[in-house]
mmCIF file of the N, C-alpha and C atoms, coordinates in Angstrom:
data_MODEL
# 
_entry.id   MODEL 
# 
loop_
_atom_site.group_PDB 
_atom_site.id 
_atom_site.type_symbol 
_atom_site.label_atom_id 
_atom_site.label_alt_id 
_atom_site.label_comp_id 
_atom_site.label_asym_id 
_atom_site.label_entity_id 
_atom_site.label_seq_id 
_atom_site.pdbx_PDB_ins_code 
_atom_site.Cartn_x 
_atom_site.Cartn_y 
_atom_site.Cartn_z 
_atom_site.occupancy 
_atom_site.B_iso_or_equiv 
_atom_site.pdbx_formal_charge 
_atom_site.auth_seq_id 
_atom_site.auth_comp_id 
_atom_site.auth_asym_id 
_atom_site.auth_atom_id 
_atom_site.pdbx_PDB_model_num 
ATOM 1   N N  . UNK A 1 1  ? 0.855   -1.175 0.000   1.00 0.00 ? 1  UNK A N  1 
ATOM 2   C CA . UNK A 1 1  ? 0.000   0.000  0.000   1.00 0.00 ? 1  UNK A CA 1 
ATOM 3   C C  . UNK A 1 1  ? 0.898   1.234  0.000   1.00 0.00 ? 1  UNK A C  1 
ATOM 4   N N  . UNK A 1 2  ? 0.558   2.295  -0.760  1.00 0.00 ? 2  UNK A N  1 
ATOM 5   C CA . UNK A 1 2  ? 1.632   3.183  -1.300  1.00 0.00 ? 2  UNK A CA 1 
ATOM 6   C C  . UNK A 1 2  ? 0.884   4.220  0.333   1.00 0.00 ? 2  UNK A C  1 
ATOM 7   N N  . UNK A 1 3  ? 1.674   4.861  0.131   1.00 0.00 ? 3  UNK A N  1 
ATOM 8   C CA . UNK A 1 3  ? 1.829   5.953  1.578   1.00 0.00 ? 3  UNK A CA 1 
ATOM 9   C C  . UNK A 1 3  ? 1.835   7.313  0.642   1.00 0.00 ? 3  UNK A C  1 
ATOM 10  N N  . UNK A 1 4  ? 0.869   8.020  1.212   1.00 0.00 ? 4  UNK A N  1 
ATOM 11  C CA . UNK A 1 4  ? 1.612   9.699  0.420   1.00 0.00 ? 4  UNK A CA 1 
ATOM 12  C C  . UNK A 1 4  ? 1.710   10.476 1.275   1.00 0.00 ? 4  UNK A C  1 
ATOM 13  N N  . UNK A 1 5  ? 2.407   11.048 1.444   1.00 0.00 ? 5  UNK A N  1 
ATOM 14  C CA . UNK A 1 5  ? 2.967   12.242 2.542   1.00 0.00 ? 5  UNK A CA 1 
ATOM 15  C C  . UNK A 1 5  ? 1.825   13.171 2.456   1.00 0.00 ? 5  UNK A C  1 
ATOM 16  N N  . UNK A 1 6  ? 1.219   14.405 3.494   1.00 0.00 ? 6  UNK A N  1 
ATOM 17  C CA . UNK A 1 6  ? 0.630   15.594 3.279   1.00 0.00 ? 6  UNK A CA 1 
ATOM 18  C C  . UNK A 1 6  ? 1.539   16.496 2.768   1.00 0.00 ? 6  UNK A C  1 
ATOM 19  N N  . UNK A 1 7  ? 0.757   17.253 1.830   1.00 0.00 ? 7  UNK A N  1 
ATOM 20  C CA . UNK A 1 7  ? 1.530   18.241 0.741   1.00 0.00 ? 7  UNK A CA 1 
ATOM 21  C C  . UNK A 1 7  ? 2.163   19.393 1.456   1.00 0.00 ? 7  UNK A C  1 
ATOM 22  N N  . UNK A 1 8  ? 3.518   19.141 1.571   1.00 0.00 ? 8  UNK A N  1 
ATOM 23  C CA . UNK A 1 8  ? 4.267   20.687 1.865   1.00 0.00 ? 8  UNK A CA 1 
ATOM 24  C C  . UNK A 1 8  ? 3.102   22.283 1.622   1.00 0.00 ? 8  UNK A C  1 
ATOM 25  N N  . UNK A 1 9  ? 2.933   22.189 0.554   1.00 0.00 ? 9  UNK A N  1 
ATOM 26  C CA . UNK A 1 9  ? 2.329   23.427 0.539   1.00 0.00 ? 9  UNK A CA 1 
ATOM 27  C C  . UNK A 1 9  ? 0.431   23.278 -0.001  1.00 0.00 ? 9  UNK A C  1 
ATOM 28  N N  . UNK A 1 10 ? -0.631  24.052 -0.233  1.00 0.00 ? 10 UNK A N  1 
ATOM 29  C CA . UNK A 1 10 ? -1.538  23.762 -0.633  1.00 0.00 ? 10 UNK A CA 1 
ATOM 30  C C  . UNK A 1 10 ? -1.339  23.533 -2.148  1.00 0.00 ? 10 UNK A C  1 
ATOM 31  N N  . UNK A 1 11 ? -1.873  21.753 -2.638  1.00 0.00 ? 11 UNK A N  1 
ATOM 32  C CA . UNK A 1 11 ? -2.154  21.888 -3.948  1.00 0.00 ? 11 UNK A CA 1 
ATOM 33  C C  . UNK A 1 11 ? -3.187  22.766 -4.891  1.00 0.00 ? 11 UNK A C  1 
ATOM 34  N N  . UNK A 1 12 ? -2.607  23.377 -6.178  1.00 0.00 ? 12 UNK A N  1 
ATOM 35  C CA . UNK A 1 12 ? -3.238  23.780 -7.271  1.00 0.00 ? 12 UNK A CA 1 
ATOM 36  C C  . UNK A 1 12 ? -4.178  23.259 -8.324  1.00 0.00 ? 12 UNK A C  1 
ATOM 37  N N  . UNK A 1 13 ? -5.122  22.727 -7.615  1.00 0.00 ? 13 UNK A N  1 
ATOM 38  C CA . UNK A 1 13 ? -6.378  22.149 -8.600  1.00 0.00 ? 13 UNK A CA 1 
ATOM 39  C C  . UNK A 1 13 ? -6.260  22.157 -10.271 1.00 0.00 ? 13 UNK A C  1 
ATOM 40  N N  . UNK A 1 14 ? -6.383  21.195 -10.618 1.00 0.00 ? 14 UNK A N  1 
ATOM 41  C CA . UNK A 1 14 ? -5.846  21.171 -12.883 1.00 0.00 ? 14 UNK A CA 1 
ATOM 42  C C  . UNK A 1 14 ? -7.231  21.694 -12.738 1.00 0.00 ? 14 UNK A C  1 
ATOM 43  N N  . UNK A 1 15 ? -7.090  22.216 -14.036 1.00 0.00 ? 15 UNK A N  1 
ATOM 44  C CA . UNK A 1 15 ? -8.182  23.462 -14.786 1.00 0.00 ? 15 UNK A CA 1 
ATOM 45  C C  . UNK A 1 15 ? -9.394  22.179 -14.815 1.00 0.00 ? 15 UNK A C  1 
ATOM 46  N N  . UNK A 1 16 ? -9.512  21.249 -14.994 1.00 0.00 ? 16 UNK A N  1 
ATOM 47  C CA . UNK A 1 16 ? -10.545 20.751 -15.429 1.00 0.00 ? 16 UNK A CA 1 
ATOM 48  C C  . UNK A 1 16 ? -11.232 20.249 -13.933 1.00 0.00 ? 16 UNK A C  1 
ATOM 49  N N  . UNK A 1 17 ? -10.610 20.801 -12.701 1.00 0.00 ? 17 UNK A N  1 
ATOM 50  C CA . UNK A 1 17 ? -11.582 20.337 -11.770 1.00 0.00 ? 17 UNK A CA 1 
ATOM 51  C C  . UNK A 1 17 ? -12.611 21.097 -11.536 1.00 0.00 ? 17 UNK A C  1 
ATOM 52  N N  . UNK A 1 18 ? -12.511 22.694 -12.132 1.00 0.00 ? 18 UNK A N  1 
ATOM 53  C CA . UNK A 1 18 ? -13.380 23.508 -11.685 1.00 0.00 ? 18 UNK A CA 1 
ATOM 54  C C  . UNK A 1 18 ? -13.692 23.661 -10.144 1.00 0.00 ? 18 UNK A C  1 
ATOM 55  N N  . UNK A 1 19 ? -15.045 23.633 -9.719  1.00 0.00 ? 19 UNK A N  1 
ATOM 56  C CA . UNK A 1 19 ? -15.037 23.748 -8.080  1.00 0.00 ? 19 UNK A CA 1 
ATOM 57  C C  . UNK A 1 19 ? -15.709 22.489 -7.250  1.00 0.00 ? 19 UNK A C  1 
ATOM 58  N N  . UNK A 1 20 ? -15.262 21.270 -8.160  1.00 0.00 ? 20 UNK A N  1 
ATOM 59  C CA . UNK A 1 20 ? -15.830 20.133 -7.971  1.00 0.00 ? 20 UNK A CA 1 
ATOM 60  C C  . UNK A 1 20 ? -15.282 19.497 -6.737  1.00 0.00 ? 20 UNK A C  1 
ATOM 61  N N  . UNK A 1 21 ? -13.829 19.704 -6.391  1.00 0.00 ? 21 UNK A N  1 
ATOM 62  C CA . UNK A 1 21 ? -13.143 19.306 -5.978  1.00 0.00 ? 21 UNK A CA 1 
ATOM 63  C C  . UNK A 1 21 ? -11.600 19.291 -6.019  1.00 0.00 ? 21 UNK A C  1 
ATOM 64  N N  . UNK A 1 22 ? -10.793 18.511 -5.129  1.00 0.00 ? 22 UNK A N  1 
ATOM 65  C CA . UNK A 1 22 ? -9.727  17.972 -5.334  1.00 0.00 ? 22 UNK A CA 1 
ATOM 66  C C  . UNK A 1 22 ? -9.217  16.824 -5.344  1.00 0.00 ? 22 UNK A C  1 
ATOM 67  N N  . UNK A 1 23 ? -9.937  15.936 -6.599  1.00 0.00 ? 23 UNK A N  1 
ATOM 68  C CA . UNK A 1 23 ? -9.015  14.697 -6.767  1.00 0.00 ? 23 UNK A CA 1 
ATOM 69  C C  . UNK A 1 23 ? -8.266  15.263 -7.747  1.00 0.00 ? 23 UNK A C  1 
ATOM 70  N N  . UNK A 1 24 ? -6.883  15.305 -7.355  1.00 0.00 ? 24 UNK A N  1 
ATOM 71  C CA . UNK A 1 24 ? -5.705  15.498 -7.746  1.00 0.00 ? 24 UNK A CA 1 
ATOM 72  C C  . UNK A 1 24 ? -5.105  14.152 -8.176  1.00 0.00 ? 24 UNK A C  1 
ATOM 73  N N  . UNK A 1 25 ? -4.436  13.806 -9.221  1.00 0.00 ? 25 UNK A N  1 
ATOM 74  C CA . UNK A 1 25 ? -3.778  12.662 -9.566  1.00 0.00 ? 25 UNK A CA 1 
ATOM 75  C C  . UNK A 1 25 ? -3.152  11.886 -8.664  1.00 0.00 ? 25 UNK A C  1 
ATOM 76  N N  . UNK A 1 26 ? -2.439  12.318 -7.426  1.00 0.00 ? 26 UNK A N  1 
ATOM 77  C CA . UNK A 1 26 ? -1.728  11.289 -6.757  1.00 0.00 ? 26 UNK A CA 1 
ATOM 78  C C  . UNK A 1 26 ? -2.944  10.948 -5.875  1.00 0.00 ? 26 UNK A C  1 
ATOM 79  N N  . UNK A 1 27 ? -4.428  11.479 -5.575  1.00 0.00 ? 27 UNK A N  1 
ATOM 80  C CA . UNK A 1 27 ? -5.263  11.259 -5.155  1.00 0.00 ? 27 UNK A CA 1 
ATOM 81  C C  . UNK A 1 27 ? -6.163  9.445  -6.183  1.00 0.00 ? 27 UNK A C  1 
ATOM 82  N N  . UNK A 1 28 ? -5.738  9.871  -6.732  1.00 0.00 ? 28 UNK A N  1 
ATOM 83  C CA . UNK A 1 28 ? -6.348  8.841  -8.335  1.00 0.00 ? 28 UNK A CA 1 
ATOM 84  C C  . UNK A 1 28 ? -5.874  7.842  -8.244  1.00 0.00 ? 28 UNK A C  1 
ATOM 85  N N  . UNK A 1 29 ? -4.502  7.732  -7.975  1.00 0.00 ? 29 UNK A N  1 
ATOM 86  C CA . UNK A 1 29 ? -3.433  6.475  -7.936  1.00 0.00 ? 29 UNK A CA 1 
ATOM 87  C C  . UNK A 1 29 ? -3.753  6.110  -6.510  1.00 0.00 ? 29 UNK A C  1 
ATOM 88  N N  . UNK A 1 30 ? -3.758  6.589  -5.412  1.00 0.00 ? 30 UNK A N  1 
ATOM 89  C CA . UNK A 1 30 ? -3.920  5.970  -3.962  1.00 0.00 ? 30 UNK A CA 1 
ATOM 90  C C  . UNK A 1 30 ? -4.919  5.291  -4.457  1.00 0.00 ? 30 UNK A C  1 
ATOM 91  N N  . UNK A 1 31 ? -6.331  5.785  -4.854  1.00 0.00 ? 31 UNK A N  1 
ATOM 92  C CA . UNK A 1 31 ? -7.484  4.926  -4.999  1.00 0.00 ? 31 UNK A CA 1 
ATOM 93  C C  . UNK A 1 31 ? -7.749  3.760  -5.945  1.00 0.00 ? 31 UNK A C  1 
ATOM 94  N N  . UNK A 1 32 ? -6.678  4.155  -6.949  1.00 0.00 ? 32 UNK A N  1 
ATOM 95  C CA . UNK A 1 32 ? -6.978  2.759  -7.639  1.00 0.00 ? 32 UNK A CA 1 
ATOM 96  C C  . UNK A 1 32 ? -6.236  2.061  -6.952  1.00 0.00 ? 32 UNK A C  1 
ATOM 97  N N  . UNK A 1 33 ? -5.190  2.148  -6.414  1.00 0.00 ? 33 UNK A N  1 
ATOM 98  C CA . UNK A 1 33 ? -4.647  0.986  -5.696  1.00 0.00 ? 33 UNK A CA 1 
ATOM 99  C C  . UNK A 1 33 ? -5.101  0.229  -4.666  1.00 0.00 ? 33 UNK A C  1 
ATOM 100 N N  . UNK A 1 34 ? -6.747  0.770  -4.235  1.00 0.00 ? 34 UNK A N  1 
ATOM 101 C CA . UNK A 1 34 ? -7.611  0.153  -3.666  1.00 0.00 ? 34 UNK A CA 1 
ATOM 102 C C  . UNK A 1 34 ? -8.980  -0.390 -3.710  1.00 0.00 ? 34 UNK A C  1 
ATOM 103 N N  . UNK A 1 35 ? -8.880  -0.038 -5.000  1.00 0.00 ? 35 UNK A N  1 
ATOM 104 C CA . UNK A 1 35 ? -10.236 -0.302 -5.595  1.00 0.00 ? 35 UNK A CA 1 
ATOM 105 C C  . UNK A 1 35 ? -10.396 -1.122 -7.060  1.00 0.00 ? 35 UNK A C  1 
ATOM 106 N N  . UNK A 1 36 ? -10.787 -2.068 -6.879  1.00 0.00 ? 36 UNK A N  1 
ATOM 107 C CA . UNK A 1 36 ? -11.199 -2.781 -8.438  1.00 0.00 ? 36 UNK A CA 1 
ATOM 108 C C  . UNK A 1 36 ? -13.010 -3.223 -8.626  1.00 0.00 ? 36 UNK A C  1 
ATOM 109 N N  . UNK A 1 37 ? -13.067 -4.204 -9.493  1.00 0.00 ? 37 UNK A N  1 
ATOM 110 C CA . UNK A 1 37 ? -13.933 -5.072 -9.771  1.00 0.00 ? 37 UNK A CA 1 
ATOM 111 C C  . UNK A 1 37 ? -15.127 -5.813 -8.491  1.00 0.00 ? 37 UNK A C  1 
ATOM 112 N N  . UNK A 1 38 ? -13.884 -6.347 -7.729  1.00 0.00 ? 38 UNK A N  1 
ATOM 113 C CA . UNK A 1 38 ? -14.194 -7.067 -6.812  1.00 0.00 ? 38 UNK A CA 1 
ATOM 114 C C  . UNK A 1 38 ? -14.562 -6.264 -5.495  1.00 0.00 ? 38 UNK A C  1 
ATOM 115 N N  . UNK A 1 39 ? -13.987 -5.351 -5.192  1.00 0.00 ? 39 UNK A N  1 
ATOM 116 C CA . UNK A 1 39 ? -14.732 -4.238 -4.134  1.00 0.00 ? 39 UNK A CA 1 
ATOM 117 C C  . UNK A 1 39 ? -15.559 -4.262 -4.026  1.00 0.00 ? 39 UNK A C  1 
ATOM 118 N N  . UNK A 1 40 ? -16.425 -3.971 -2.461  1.00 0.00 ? 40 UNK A N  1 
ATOM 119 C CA . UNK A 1 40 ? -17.856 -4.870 -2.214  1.00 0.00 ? 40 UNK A CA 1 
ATOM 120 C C  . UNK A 1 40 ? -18.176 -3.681 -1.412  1.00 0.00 ? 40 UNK A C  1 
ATOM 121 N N  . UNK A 1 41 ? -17.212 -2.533 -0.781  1.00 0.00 ? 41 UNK A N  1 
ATOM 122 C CA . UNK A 1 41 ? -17.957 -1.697 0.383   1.00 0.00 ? 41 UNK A CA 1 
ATOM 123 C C  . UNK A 1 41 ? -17.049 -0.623 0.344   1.00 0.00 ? 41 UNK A C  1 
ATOM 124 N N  . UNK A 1 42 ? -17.433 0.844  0.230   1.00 0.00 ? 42 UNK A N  1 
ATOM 125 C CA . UNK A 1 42 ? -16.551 1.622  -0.286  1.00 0.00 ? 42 UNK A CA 1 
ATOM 126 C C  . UNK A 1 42 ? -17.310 3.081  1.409   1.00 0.00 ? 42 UNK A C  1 
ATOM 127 N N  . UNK A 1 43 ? -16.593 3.390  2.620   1.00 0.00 ? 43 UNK A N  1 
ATOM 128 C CA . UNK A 1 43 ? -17.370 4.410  2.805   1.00 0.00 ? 43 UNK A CA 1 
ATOM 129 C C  . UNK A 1 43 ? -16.154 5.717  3.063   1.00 0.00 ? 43 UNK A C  1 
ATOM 130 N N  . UNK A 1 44 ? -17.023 6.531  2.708   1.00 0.00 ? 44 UNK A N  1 
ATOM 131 C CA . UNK A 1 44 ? -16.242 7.695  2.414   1.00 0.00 ? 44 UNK A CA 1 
ATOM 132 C C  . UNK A 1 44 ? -16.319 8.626  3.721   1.00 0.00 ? 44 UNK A C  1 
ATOM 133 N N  . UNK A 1 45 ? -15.812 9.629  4.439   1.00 0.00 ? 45 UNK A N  1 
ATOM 134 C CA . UNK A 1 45 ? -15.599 10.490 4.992   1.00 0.00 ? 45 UNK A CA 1 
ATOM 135 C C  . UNK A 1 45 ? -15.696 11.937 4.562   1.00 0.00 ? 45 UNK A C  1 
ATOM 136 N N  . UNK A 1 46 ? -16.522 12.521 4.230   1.00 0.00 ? 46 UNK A N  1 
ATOM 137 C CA . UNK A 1 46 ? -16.128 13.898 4.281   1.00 0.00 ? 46 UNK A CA 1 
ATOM 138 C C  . UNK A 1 46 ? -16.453 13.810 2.666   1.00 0.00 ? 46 UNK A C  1 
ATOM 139 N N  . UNK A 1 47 ? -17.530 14.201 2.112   1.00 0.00 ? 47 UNK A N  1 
ATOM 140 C CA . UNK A 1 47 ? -17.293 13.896 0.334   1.00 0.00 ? 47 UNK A CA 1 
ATOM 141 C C  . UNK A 1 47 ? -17.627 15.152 -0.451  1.00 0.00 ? 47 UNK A C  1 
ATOM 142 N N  . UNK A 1 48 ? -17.258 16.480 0.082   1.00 0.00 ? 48 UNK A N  1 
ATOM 143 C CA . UNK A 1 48 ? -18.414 17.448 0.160   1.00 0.00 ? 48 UNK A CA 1 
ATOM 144 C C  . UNK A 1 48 ? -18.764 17.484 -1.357  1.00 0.00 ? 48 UNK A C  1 
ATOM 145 N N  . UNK A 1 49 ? -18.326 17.497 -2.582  1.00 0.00 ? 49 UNK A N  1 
ATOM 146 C CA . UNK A 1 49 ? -19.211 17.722 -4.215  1.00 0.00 ? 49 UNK A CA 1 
ATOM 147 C C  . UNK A 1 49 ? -19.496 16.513 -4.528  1.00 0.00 ? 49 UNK A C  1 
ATOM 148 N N  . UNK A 1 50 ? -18.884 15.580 -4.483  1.00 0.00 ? 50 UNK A N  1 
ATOM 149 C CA . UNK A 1 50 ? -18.919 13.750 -4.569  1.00 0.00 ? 50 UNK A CA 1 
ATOM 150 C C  . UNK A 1 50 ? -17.741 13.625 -5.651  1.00 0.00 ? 50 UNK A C  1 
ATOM 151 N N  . UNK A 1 51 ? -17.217 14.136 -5.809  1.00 0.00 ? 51 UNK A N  1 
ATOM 152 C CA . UNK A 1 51 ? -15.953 14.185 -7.187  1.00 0.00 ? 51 UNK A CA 1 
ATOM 153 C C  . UNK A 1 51 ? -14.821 12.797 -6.777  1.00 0.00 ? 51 UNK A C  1 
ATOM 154 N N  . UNK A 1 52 ? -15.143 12.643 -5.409  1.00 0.00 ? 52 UNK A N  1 
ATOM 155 C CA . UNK A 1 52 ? -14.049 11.040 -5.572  1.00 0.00 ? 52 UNK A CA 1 
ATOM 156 C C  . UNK A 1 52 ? -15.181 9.967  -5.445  1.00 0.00 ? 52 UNK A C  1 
ATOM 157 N N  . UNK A 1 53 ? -16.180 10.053 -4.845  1.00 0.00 ? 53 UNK A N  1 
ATOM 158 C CA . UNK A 1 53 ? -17.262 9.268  -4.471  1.00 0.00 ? 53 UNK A CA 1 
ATOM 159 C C  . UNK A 1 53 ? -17.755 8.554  -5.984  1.00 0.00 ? 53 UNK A C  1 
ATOM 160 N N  . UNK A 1 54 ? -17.494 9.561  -7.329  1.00 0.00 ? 54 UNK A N  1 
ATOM 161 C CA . UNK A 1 54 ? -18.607 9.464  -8.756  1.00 0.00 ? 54 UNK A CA 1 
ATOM 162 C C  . UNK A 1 54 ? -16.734 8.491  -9.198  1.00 0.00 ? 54 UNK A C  1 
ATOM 163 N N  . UNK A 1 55 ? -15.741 8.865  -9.003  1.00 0.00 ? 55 UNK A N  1 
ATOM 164 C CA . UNK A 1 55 ? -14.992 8.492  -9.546  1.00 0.00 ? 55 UNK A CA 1 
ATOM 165 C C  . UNK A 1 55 ? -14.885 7.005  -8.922  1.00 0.00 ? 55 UNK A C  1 
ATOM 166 N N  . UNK A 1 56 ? -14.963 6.625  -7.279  1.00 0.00 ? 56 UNK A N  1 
ATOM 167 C CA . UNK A 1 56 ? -14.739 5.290  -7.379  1.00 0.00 ? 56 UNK A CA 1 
ATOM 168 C C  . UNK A 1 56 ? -15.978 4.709  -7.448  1.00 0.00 ? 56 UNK A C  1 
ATOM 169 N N  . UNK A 1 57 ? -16.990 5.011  -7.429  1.00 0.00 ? 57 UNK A N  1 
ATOM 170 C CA . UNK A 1 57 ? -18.155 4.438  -8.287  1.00 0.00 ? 57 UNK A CA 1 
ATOM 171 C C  . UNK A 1 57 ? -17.969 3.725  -9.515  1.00 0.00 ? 57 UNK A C  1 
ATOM 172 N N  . UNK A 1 58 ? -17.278 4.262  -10.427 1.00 0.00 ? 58 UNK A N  1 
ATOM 173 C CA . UNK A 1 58 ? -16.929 4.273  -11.918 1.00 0.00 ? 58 UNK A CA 1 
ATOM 174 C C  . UNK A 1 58 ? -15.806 2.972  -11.404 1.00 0.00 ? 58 UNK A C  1 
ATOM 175 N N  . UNK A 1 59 ? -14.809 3.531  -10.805 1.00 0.00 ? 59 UNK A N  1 
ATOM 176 C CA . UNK A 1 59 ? -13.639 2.207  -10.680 1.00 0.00 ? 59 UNK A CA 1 
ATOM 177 C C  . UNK A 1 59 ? -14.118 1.004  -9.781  1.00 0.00 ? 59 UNK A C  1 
ATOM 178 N N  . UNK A 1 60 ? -14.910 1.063  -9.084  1.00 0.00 ? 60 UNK A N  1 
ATOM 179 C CA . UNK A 1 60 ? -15.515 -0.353 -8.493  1.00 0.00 ? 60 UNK A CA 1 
ATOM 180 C C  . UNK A 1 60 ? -17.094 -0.175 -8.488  1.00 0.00 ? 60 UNK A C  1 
ATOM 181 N N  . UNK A 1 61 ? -17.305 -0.936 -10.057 1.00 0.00 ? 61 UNK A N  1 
ATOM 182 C CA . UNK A 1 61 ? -18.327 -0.794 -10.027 1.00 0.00 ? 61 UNK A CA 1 
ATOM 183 C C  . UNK A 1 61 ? -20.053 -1.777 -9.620  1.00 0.00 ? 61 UNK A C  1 
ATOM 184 N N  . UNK A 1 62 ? -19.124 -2.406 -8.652  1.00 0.00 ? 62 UNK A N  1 
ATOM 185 C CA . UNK A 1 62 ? -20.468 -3.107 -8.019  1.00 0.00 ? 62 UNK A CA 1 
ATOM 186 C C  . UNK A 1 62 ? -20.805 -3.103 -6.661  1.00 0.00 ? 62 UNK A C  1 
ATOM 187 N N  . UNK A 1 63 ? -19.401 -1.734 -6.023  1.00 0.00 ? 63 UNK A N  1 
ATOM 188 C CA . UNK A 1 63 ? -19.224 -1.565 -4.567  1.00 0.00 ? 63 UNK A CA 1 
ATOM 189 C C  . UNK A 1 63 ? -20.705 -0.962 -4.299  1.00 0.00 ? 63 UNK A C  1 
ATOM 190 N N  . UNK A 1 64 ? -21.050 -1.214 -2.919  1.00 0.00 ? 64 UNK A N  1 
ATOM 191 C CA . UNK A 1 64 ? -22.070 0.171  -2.852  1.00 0.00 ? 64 UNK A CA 1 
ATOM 192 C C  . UNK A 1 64 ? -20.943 1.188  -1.732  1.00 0.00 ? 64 UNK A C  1 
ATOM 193 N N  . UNK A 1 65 ? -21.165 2.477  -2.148  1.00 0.00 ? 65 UNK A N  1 
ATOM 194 C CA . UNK A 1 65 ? -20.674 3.738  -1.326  1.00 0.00 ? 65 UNK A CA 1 
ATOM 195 C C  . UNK A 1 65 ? -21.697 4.571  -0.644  1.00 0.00 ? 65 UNK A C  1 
ATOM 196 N N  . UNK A 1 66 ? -21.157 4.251  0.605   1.00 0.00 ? 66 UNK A N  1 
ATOM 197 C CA . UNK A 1 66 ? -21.450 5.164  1.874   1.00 0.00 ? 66 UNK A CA 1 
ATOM 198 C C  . UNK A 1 66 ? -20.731 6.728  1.900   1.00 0.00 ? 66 UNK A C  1 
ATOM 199 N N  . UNK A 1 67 ? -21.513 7.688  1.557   1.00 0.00 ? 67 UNK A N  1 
ATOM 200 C CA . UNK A 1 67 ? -20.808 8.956  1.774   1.00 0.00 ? 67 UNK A CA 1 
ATOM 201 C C  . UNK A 1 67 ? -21.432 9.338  3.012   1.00 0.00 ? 67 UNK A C  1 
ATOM 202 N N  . UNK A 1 68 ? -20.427 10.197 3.968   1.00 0.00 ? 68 UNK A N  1 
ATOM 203 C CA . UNK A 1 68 ? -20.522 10.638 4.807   1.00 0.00 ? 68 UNK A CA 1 
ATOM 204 C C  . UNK A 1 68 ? -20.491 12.045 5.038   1.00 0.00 ? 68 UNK A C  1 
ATOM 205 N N  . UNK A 1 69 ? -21.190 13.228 5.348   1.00 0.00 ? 69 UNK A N  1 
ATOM 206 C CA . UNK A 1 69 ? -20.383 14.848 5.080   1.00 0.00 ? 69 UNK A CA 1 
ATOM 207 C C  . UNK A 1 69 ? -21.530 15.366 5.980   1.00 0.00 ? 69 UNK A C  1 
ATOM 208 N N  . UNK A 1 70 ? -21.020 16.637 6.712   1.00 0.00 ? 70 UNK A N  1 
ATOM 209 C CA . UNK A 1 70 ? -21.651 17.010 7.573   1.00 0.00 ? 70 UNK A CA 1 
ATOM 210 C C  . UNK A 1 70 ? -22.687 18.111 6.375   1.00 0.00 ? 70 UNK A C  1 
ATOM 211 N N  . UNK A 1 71 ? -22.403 17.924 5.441   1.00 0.00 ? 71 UNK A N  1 
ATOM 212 C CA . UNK A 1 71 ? -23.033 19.278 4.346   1.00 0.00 ? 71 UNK A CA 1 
ATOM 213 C C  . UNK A 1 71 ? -23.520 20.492 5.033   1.00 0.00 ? 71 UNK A C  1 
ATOM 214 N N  . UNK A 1 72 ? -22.833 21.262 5.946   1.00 0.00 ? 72 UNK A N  1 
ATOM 215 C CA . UNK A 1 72 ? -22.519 22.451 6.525   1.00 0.00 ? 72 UNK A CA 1 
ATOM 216 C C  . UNK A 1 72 ? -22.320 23.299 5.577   1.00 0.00 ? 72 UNK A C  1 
ATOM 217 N N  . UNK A 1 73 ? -23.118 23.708 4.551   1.00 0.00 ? 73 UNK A N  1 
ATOM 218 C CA . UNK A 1 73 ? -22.759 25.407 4.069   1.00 0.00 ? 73 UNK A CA 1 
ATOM 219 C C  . UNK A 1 73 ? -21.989 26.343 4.751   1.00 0.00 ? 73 UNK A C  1 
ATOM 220 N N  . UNK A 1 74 ? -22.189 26.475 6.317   1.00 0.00 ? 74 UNK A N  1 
ATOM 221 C CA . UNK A 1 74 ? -21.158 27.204 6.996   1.00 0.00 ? 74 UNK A CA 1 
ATOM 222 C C  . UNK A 1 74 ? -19.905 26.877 7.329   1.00 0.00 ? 74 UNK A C  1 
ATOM 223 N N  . UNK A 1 75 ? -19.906 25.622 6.985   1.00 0.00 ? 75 UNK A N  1 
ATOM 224 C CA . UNK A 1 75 ? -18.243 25.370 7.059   1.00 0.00 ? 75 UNK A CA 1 
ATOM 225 C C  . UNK A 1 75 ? -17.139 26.265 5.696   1.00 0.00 ? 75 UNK A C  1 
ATOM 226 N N  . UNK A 1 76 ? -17.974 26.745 4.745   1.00 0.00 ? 76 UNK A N  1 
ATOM 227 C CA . UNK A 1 76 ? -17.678 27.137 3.595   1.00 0.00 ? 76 UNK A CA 1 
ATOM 228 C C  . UNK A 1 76 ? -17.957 28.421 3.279   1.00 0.00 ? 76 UNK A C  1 
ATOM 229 N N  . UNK A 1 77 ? -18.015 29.751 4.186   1.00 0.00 ? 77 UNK A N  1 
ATOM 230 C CA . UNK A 1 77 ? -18.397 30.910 4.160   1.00 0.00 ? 77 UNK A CA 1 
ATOM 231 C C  . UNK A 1 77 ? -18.248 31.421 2.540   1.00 0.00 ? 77 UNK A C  1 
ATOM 232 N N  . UNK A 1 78 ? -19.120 31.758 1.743   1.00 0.00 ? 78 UNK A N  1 
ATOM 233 C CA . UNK A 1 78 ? -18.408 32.468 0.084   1.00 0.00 ? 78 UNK A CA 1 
ATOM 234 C C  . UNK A 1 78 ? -18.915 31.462 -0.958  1.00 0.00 ? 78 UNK A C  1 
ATOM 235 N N  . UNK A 1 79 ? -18.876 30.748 -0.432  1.00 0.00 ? 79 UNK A N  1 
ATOM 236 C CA . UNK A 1 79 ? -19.223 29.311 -1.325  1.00 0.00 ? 79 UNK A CA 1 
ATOM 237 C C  . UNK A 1 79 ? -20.247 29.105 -1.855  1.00 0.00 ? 79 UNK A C  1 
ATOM 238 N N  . UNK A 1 80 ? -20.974 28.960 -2.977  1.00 0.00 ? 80 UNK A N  1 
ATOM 239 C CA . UNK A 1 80 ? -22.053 28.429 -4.093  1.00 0.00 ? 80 UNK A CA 1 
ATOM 240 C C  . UNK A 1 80 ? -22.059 27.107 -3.455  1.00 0.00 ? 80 UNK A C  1 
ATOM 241 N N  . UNK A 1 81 ? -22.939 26.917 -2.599  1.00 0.00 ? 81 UNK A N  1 
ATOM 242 C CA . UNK A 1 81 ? -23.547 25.314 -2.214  1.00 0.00 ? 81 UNK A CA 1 
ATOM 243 C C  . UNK A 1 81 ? -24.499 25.067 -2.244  1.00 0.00 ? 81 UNK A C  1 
# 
């Protein structure tokens, strides 16, 4: 199981995430390295747009996923929610 360090500084979202989120590529690779075919139970923590939730949907696709999120608009003062 690959390990990734927390990012020295805040990552820069690629243009195509818009304000969906941050699955960031080394975010992509942790998860496939845990997710296939055979995956049966997927629960998530914290999912606030669903942008990793729709993605391992897609990569294990017969898991069912549990999202979890307090969906607090005020945690997000400014924010379109």
């Amino acid at each position: 199981m690959p390990i990734v360090p927390w990012p020295a500084e805040r990552p820069v979202p690629a243009p195509w995430m818009g304000d969906e989120g941050w699955l960031l590529e080394e975010n992509l690779s942790v998860l496939r390295s845990f997710l296939s075919d055979d995956t049966a139970a997927v629960v998530e923590i914290g999912s606030y747009r669903g942008l990793s939730a729709a993605f391992m949907a897609e990569t294990a696709p017969r898991a069912r996923i549990l999202c979890v999120d307090p969906w607090d608009p005020s945690a997000f003062p400014g924010a379109d929610l």
